[in-house]
C-alpha positions, 0 to 999 in steps of 0.5 A: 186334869183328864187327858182324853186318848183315841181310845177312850173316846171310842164308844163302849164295845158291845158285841150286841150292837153290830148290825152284820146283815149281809144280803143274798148278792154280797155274801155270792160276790164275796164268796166267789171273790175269796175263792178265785183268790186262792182262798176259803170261807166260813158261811153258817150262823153258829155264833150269831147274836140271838141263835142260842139263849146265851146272848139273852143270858149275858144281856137279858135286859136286851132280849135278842131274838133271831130269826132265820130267813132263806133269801137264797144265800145257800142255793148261790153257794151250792152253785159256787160249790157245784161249779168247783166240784166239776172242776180239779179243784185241789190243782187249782192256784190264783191266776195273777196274768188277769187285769180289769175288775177281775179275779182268776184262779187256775189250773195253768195251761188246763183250766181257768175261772175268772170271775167279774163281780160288775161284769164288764170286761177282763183280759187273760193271758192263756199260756201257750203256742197258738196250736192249743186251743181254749173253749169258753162258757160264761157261768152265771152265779145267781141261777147256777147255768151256763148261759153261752157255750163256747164264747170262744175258742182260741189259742194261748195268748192275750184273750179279752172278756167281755160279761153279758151285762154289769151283774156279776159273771164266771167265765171257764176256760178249758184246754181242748183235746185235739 
């Protein structure tokens, strides 16, 4: 008699068979997402099914072709990269003092990043007596711009956020010199 387990009722895997398409917007939101965590990505396509003739060696019946197109994942990446590259970046940890859909990283009581990947509203806790002040901006990570100078300028405590609209949205807090 045949006893059927949970693994050999799973389809065969093939690595040729996964569809691993990932759109401009999911590869910035996921990027910013990793990164305002505290941790790093990989991005490229070395490896990708059909980038060598590998794959059409293994699987020659198959034939895998491959083709590169540029929807603008390495330009919103670039702008990711050209924020932090503004910023002390290696002082930088994950921020947990946020709450709503949002995640920060931080230089505590110098600089924060928080990102919102629906927009929407986020709230802050900023260290310190109300005598040191944050400044504000919203970043916008599809075009790479600031949009709005100076949301804010306020002491430490509790701040809310509120993004522009329900795309996704970086807002910097700096510490101001006196």
């Amino acid at each position: 008699m045949l006893h059927e387990t949970a693994e050999s009722l799973k389809p065969p895997r093939r690595p040729t068979s996964r569809r691993q398409v990932h759109d401009t917007g999911q590869v910035r939101r996921n990027a910013w997402r990793i990164v305002c965590a505290g941790g790093y990505f990989a991005a490229g396509f070395q490896g990708t099914i059909g980038h060598s003739d590998v794959w059409n060696r293994i699987d020659a019946p198959n034939r895998y072709t491959f083709s590169l197109q540029d929807e603008g994942a390495p330009a919103q990446l670039g702008y990711l990269h050209g924020l932090f590259g503004a910023l002390p970046f290696s002082r930088m940890q994950p921020f947990a003092d946020v709450t709503g859909d949002a995640v920060a990283l931080a230089e505590p009581g110098t600089v924060y990043v928080v990102y919102l990947p629906h927009g929407g509203a986020a709230a802050v806790e900023l260290p310190g007596p109300g005598e040191i002040r944050y400044g504000g901006r919203w970043y916008n990570p599809r075009t790479g711009e600031f949009v709005r100078s100076k949301i804010f300028e306020a002491g430490g405590g509790r701040q809310q956020l509120t993004a522009p609209d329900t795309n996704d949205w970086v807002v910097v807090l700096e510490r101001q010199r006196p």
